[in-house]
N, C-alpha and C positions, 0 to 999 in steps of 0.2 A: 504493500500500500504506500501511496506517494505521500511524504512528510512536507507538511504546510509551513512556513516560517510566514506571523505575519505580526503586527502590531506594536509595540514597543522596545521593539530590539531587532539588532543588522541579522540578517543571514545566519551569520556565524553566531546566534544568539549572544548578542553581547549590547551591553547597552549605548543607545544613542549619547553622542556628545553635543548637540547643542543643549543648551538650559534656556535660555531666555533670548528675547531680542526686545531691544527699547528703539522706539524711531519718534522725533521729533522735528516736526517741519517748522521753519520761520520764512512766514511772507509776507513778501513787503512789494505792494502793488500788486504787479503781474511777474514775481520773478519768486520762487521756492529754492529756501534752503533745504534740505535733508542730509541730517544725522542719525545712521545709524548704529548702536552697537549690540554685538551680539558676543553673550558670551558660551564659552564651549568649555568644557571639563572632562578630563580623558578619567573614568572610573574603573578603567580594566586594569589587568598586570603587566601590559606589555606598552612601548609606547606606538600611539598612529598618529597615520596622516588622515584629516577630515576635507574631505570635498564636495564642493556645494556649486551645482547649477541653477543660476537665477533668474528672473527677466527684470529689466530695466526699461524704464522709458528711450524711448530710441534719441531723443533729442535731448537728453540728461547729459551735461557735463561732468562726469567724475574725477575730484580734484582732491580725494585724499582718502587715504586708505594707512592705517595702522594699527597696532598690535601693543598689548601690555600684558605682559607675565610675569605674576609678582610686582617686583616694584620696578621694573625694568620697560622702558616705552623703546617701543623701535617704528620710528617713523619708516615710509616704502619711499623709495624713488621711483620715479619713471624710465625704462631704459626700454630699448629696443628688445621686441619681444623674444627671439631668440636668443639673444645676454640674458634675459631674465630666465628664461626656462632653465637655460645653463646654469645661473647661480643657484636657482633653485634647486634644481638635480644634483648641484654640489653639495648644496650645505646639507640638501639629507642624506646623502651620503658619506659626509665627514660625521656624522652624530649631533648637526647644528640643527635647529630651529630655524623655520623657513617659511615664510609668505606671500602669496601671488595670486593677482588680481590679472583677471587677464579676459579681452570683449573675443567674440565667438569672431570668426575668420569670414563665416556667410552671413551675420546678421547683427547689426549693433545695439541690436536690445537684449540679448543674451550672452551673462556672464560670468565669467567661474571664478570662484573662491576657490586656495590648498591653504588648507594649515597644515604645516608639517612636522614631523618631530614630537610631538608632544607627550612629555613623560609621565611614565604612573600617577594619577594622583592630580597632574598641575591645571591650572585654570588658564584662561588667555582669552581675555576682551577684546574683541576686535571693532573697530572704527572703521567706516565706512561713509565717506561725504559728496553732493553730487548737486550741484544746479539746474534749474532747469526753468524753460518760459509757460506758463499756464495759459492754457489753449480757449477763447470766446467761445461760448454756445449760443444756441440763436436766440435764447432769451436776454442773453450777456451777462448772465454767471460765468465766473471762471471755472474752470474743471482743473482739479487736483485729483492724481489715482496713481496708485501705491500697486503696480502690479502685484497681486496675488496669483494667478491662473497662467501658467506657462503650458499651455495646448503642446501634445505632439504634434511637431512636423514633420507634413512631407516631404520626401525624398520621391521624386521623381524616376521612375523607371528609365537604367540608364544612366543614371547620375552617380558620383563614387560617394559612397554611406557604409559605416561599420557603427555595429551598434555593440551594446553591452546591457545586459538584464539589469532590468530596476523593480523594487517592489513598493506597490503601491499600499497607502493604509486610510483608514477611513478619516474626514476630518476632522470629526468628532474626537481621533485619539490621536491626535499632534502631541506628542509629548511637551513640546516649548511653548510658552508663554510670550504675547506682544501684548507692547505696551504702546499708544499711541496719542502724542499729543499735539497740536496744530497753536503756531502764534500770527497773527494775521495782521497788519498795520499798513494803513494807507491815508492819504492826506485825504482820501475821502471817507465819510461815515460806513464801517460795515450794517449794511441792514438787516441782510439772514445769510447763518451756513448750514446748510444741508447736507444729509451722504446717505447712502444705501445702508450701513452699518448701521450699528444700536450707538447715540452719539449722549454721554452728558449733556447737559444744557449749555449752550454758549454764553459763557463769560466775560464781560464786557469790562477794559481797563482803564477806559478814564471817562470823564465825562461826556465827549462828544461823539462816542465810539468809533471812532477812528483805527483802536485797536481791542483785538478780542482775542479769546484762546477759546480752544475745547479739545474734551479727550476722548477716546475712545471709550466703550464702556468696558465694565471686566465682562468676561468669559465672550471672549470674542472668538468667533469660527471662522477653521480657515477654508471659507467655501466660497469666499466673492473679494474683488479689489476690494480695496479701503481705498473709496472716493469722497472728497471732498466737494459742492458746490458754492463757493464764494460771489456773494451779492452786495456791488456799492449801490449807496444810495443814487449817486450820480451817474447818468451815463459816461460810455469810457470815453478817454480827451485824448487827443493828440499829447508825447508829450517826449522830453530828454534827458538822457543820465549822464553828466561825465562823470567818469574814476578818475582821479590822480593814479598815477604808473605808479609800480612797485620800488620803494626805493633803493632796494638791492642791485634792483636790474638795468642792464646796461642801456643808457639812454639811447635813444633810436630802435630800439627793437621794441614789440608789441606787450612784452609786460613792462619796459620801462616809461613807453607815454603814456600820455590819458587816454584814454576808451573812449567810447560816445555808443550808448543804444538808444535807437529813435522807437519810438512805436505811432505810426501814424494808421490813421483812421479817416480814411477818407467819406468825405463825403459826394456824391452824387448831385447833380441838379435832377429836383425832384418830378420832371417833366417823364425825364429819362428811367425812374425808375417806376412809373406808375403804368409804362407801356411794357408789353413783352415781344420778342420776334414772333413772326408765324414761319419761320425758316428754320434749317436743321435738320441735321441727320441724329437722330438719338439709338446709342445702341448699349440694352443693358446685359450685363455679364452676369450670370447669377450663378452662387456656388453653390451645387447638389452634391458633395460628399457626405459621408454618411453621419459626417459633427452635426452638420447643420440642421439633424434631427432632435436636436438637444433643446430642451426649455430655454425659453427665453429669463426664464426668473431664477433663482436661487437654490429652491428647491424643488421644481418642480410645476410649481403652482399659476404657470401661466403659461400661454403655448408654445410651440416649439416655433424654432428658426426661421424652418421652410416655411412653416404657415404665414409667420409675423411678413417675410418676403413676398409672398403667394398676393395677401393682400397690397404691400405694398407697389407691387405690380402694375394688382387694377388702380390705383389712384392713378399710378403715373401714367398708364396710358390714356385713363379717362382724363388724364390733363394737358394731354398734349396740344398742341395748335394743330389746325386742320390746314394741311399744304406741308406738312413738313416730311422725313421717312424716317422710319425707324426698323430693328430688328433684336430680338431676343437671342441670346447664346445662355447655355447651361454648360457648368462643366463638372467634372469629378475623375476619374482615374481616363475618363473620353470625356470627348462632348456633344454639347448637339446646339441647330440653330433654327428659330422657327421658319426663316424664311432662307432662302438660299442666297440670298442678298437683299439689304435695306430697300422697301417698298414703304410707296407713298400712304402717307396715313389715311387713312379712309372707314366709314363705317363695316364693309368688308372684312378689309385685314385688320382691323381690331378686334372683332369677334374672332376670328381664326385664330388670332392671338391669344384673348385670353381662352379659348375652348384650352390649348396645349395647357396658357398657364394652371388654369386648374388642376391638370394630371401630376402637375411636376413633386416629386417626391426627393427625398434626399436620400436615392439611392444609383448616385454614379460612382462609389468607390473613393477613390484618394482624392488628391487635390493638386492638378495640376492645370496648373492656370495659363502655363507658356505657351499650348498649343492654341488655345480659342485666343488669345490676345493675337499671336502671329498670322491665324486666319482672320480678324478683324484687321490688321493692317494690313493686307495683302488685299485687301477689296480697295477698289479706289475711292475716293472722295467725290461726293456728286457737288457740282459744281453750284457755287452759291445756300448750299446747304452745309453749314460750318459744323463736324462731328464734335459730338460730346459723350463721353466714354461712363458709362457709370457701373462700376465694379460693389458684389455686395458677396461678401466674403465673409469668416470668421476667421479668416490670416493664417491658419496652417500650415503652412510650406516652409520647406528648406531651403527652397533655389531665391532666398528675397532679392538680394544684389542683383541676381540675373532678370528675374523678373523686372526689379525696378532701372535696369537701364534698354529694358526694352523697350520699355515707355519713354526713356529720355530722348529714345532715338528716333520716335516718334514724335515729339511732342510738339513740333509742328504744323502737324498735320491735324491735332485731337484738342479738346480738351478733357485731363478725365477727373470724375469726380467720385472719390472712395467711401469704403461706408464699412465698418469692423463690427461684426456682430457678434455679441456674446462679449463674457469674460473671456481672456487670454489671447483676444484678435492681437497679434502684432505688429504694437505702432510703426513697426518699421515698416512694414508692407504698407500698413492704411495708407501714413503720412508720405510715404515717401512715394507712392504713385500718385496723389495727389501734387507733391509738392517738383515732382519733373512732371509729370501732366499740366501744370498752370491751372489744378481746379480747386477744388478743396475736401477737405477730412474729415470725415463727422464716425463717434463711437457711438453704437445701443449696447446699454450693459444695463445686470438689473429688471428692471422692469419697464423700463423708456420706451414708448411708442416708436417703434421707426420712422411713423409715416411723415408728421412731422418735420424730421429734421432731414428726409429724402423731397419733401417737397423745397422745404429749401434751396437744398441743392439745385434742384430744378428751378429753380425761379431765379438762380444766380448762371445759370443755363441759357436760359433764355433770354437773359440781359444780353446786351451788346457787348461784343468781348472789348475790354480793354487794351487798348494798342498804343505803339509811341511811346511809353512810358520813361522820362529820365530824369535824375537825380541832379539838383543844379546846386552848388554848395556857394553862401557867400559869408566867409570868413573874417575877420581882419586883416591886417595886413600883415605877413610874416608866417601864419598859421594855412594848415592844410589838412585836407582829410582823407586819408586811402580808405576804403571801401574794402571790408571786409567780406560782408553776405554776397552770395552770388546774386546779378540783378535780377531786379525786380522783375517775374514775368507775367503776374496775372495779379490783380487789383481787385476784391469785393464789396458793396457796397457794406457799411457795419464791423468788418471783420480786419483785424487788426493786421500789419506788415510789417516786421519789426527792421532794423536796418543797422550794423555797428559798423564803426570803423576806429581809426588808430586818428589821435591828433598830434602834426608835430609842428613845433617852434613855441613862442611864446608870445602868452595875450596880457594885456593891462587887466586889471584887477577891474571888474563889473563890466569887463566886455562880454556882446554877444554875441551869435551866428545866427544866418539862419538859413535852412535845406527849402528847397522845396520842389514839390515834384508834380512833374508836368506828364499829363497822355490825354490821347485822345478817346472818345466815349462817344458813339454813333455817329463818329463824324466831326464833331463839334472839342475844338482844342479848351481843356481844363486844365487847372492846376490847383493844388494846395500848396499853403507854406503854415511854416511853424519857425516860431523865434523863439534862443533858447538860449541859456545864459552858460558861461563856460567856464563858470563857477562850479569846481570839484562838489560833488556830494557826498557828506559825512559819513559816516558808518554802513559802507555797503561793502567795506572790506575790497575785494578782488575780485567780489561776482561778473561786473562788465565785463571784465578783460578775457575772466572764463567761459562765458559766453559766447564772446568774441573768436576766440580761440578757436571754441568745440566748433561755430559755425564755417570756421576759416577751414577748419580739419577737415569737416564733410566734404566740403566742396572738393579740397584736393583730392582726397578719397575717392570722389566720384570720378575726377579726372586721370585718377589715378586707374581704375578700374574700365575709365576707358579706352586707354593708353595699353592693359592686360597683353604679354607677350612681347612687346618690345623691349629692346634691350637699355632702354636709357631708362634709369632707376633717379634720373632728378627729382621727380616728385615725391617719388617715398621716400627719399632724402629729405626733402622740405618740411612732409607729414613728420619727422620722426625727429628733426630738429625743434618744428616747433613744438610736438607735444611734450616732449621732455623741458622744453625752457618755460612753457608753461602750466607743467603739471597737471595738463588736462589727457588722459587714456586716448586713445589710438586703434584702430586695427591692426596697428604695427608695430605695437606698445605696450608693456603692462607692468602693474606696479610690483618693485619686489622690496622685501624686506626681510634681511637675515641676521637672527640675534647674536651676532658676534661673542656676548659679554656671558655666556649661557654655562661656563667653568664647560665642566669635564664634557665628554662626548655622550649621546645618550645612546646605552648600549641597547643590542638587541635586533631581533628582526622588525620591522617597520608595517605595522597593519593598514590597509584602507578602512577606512569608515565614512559612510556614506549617510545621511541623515535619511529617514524613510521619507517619500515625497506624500504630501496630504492630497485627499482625490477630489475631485469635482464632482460634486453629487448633482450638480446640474442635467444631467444624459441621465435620462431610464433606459433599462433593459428592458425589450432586446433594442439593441441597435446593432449596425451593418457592421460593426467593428468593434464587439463586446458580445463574451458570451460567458456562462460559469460552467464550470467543472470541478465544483470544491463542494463538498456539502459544509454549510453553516457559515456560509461567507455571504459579505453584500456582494448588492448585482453588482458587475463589472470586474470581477474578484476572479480568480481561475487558478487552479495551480495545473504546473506543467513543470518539466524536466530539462532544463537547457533547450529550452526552444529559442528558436530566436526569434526574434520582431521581424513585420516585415514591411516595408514600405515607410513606416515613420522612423525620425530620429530629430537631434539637437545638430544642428549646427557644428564643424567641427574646433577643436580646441585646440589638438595637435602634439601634447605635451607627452609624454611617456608616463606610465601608471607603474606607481610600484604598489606590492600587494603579497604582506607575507614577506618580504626580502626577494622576491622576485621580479623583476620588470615583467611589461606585457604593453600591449598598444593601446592608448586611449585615445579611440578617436571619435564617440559620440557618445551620447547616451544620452536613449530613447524616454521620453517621458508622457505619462498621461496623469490630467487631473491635475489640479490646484498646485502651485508651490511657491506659495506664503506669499513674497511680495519684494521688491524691486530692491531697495536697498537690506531688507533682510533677507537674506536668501535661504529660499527655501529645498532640500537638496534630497538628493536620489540614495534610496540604498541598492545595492547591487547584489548579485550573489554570485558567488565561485563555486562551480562544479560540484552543484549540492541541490536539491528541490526548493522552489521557492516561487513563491504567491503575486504573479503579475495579473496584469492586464493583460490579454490577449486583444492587442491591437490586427486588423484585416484589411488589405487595400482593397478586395474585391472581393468577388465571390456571393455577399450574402446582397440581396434583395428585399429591401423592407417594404412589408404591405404598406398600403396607403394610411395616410394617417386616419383615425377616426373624425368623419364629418359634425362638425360644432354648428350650432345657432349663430348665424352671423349677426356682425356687429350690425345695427341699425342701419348706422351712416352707412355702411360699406353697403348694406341691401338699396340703400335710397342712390348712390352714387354707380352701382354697377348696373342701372338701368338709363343711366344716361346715352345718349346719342351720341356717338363723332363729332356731330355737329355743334352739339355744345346743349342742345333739346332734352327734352324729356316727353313721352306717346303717356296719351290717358287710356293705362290699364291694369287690368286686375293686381300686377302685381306691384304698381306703384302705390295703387292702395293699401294693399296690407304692407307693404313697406312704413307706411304712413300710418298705422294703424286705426284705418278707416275700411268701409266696403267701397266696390265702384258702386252702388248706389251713392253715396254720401255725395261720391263727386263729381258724377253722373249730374245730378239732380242741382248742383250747387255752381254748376257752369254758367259764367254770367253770358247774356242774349249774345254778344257783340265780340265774342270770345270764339276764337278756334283753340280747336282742343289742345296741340300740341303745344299753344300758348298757356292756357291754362295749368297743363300738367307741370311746365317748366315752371310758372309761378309758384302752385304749389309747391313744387324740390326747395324754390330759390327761399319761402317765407319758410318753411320747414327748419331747413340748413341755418338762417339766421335766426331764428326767435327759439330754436329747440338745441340745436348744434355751433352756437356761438363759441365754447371752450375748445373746440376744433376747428378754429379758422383757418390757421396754419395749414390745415391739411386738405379742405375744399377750396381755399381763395381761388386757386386758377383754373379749377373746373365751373365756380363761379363765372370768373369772370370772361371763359367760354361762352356760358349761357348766356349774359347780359348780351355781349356782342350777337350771339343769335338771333336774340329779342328786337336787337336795334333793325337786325338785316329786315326783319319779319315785317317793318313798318305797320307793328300790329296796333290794332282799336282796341279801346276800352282798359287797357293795364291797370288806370287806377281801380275801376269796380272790379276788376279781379284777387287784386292785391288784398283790397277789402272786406272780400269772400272769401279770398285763402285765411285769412287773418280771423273771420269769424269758425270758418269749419275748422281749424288749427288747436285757435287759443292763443294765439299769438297777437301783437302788435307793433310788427316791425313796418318801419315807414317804408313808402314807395326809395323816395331819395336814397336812403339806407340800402337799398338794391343793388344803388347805382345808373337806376331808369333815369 
């Protein structure tokens, strides 16, 4: 009979070494501090090495990473990554104490912890610190999130992937303890913070609440991010931060001058945003792997992925402008596409449309996204119809770099706009095909409406693209500004652009500058300016310059990655000069730290120890890629015999694993289910050639029935009966949508009234007097119908309006229509 290892102890039944993790954010404006530390205590007889894979915010600056044992601190350096693996692989093999921080090779939001060395008995705090810019939602909360959920990625058939067994454990039995507490301060009043977590009451520390704290509450589980939503009273301003340079560092280089981050906020002439195109090619990507079968909530308690998708399908089509083309693509281990090239919108192929979307299930296998994107540019561009890409993913994948500079190379021809579903989507994937796409980024985690923040999008789609866009600096005399961010490519009305650069020379004491930035918007030449004083800001420490950095590093990065296979190595010279001068991590780079001061050498063979990773109770069984064969285990639980995974894994690391005194290759490992959160990292146990309690992950093979059919949402039954044309037909089933008979409205059709008038009256007084807290998500199927109305040169509107308003219950004004 096969022996189970699962719950509070490795493999080799022995006890986990983390204890605790404490994390404390400080935010000031739009810019988060995070401090984490976690402490680890070796309770066996022998001593190990502890390893931990994490997820991080992809746009996170990590600027300090250290270690204390006993009374002993050992700050990490930054050195080029192969120096560092070396030192590392020395000092554990001289008997030294050893630490290294090091971001994944494919993906810059995943990253590994080693503590090495650690003797019988000893403890070792570790420190862990990282920056980062907080991202607008459409209401204009800030969004703060604490990755918890590191999703297995796919590995793409074909692609080079070595995995290593990991055992997963319920979250409920985390052995370690987080602590979590947020300080917030801004020149404007905090009004509300909110989070998907159990939160204490928010805290309020002076009078004009300008600054506020809150914690986390106790017994907190690790089954979802730890999000934060941050709300000023004021809407967000234009606005500038200098740093003064580091005084250490050598003047003229990037931490010796001042910094400068702009964040500007443009605004629009309100002419231009009140109209939308009826032009465009719209084509949506939808990801059917077998995740995307996973509740959309916490535990279970709200629908799954594909459903939440399925609906937000019909909005969007039911929103599209009449004259434009679009086409559907699905993908998972294949894909498929509903038209065999983008076809003009019509009431036709909208119904042919959604008949497919209804069927679509989330049973295509993996997740490989490079094929349908490479058939979507391989189609040409219909002339005068500008494409817009909209990808709706939960970020699975392994290939992100690749994925995301297929897009860059694109991204003239598209614009695309991403969308991460669920906990553990990775921001690297969302943001980063958004941000080479020139579109934008929106997460649903939780329990978040999609629909919402997909109409959005679409309505920032629709706009007239921003073009022309340039940065014009007027300094004083003597001062200058190099330009760190790569330019500006796409502009949103409401959504923020942040901007830094390097200042050098010197300004008179209460001088100003001021930037401003010019493009064109349908034609018609705009500009903003902002004046800003270039007076150092107090106590922001080094955060600008870090930022600075991290945004200067991407870029080469990307340049670097698109340079891949030539032999001039200048730019990963650049990358690897400046992360080390600036202490900001690398993909070329990572932090090391070896306790020199440690006396004698620590004897003995050297064990791994892997912290057990907590699961995502989000996904019920069955799904396409979980199955049990344990009795007395939860679903997704299985035990098996040195199997191996197949089709998922992490991102590789590259380092060599030692284990027992023996070397062996480490080059991935596979994870499913929750693992803790971004700066705490939450980490994988493994097993060595012994029975042990995985997940059975599957890239193919199983086929899940269709989901079980629900009560539709109101609005969705009242809006999936609309017209192409933007109408609505008087019958049976707009009534009981309405929850009326067609006699009711039959009977209450005013003399001077055609019907098809009428019934669109009805939708339209319904939708506002009944469906107001969902405007967001009917505004442009709306404001279809109005223009219907207008073409219709229909009689009588007001005594219609009058009669919807009496048979309703309502009282929405004509004007209020927009008639």
């Amino acid at each position: 009979m096969e022996r189970c290892c699962c719950g509070l102890i490795t493999p080799e039944k022995q006890a986990v070494p983390l204890q605790s993790v404490d994390v404390q954010v400080d935010v000031k404006d739009h810019v988060a501090t995070v401090v984490s530390t976690l402490l680890y205590k070796n309770k066996e007889e022998k001593p190990i090495e502890a390893v931990f894979v994490f997820p991080m915010p992809s746009e996170a600056a990590v600027c300090h990473f250290s270690a204390k044992v006993g009374e002993t601190l050992i700050v990490a350096e930054v050195k080029e990554k192969k120096q560092a693996r070396e030192e590392y692989d020395d000092a554990l093999s001289s008997g030294q104490q050893a630490f290294l921080l090091e971001e994944s090779d494919q993906s810059p939001d995943i990253f590994s912890m080693s503590v090495g060395s650690l003797p019988p008995g000893e403890s070792a705090s570790i420190r862990l610190e990282y920056v980062t810019e907080l991202d607008v939602q459409a209401d204009e909360a800030l969004r703060f999130c604490l990755p918890a959920v590191l999703n297995p990625r796919y590995q793409p058939a074909g692609t080079e992937s070595s995995s290593v067994k990991v055992t997963s454990i319920p979250s409920s039995l985390v052995p370690y303890d987080l602590t979590f507490s947020a300080r917030v301060e801004s020149p404007r009043p905090v009004s509300k913070i909110e989070s998907i977590c159990t939160m204490d009451p928010v805290e309020y520390l002076n009078q004009d609440q300008t600054k506020a704290s809150v914690k986390l509450a106790a017994g907190h589980k690790f089954d979802r991010d730890v999000e934060l939503l941050i709300y000023y009273k004021d809407s967000h301003q234009p606005s500038a931060v200098v740093e003064a340079g580091q005084a250490s560092a050598k003047p003229g280089s990037l931490m010796g001058d001042p910094a400068l981050m702009l964040s500007l906020y443009p605004e629009f002439p309100k002419d231009n945003m009140s109209s939308v195109s009826s032009s465009g090619e719209f084509v949506f990507l939808l990801d059917r792997s077998g995740s995307m079968d996973c509740s959309m909530g916490h535990r279970g308690e709200s629908g799954s992925r594909i459903a939440s998708a399925r609906d937000t399908l019909l909005l969007l089509l039911k929103s599209l402008p009449m004259g434009c083309y679009f086409n559907i693509y699905s993908f998972g281990s294949t894909f498929e596409q509903v038209f065999s090239e983008s076809v003009e919108y019509s009431q036709k192929t909208m119904e042919e449309a959604l008949k497919k979307v209804e069927k679509m299930e989330a049973n295509l296998g993996g997740t490989e996204i490079l094929a349908p994107l490479k058939r979507i540019y391989s189609q040409g561009c219909i002339p005068n119809q500008p494409r817009q890409l909209f990808v709706f993913t939960d970020g699975e994948v392994g290939n992100t770099k690749e994925v995301i500079n297929l897009v860059k190379s694109n991204a003239g021809s598209h614009r695309c706009f991403s969308f991460g579903i669920g906990e553990g989507a990775s921001s690297a994937l969302i943001k980063g095909l958004a941000k080479e796409g020139g579109g934008h980024a929106q997460f649903i985690t939780g329990n978040d409406r999609m629909q919402p923040k997909v109409i959005q999008s679409l309505r920032f789609a629709m706009q007239p693209a921003v073009v022309d866009i340039s940065v014009k600096w007027d300094l004083p005399k003597g001062v200058s500004a190099s330009v760190l961010s790569p330019p500006l490519t796409s502009i949103f009305q409401g959504q923020r652009s942040l901007l830094y650069a390097q200042l050098t020379g010197q300004s008179k004491e209460g001088a100003e500058g001021c930037v401003t930035v010019k493009y064109s918007l349908a034609g018609r030449p705009t500009e903003n300016k902002l004046n800003f004083s270039l007076k150092p800001a107090e106590d922001t420490g080094l955060t600008v310059h870090r930022l600075a950095a991290r945004s200067l590093i991407r870029s080469l990065e990307q340049e670097q990655e698109g340079a891949r296979g030539q032999k001039d190595d200048t730019v990963k010279k650049k990358i690897i000069d400046l992360s080390v001068q600036s202490g900001v991590s690398s993909s070329f780079t990572a932090f090391i730290a070896v306790n020199k001061t440690s006396g004698e050498a620590i004897q003995g063979p050297l064990l791994r120890r892997d912290v057990p990773l907590p699961m995502m109770m989000g996904c019920s069984a069955p799904m396409p890629f979980a199955r049990m064969s344990c009795p007395d285990m939860m679903p997704m639980m299985a035990c098996a015999q040195n199997k191996q995974k197949k089709g998922f894994s992490l991102p590789k690391f590259g380092r060599k694993k030692r284990s027992s005194g023996s070397p062996g290759s480490f080059d991935a490992l596979p994870v499913v289910g929750s693992s803790g959160f971004a700066a705490p990292p939450m980490a994988l146990s493994m097993c060595e050639d012994i029975d042990f309690c995985e997940v059975l992950v599957q890239d193919e093979g199983f086929d899940l029935p269709p989901s079980p059919k629900v009560q539709r949402d109101p609005l969705l039954q009242v809006v999936s009966l609309q017209k192409a044309s933007g109408c609505w037909e008087l019958e049976p089933a707009l009534a009981q949508a309405l929850s009326k008979t067609s006699q009711d409205l039959e009977s209450k059709l005013p003399a001077m009234a055609k019907k098809e008038v009428w019934a669109t009256i009805l939708a339209l007084v319904w939708l506002h007097g009944l469906k107001a807290d969902a405007k967001d998500e009917w505004e442009l199927l709306v404001m279809k119908a109005v223009t219907w109305l207008r073409s219709q040169n229909a009689q009588g509107l007001s005594e219609c309006v009058e009669a919807a308003n009496a048979l309703l219950g309502c009282t929405v004004q004509k004007d209020a229509l927009g008639l």
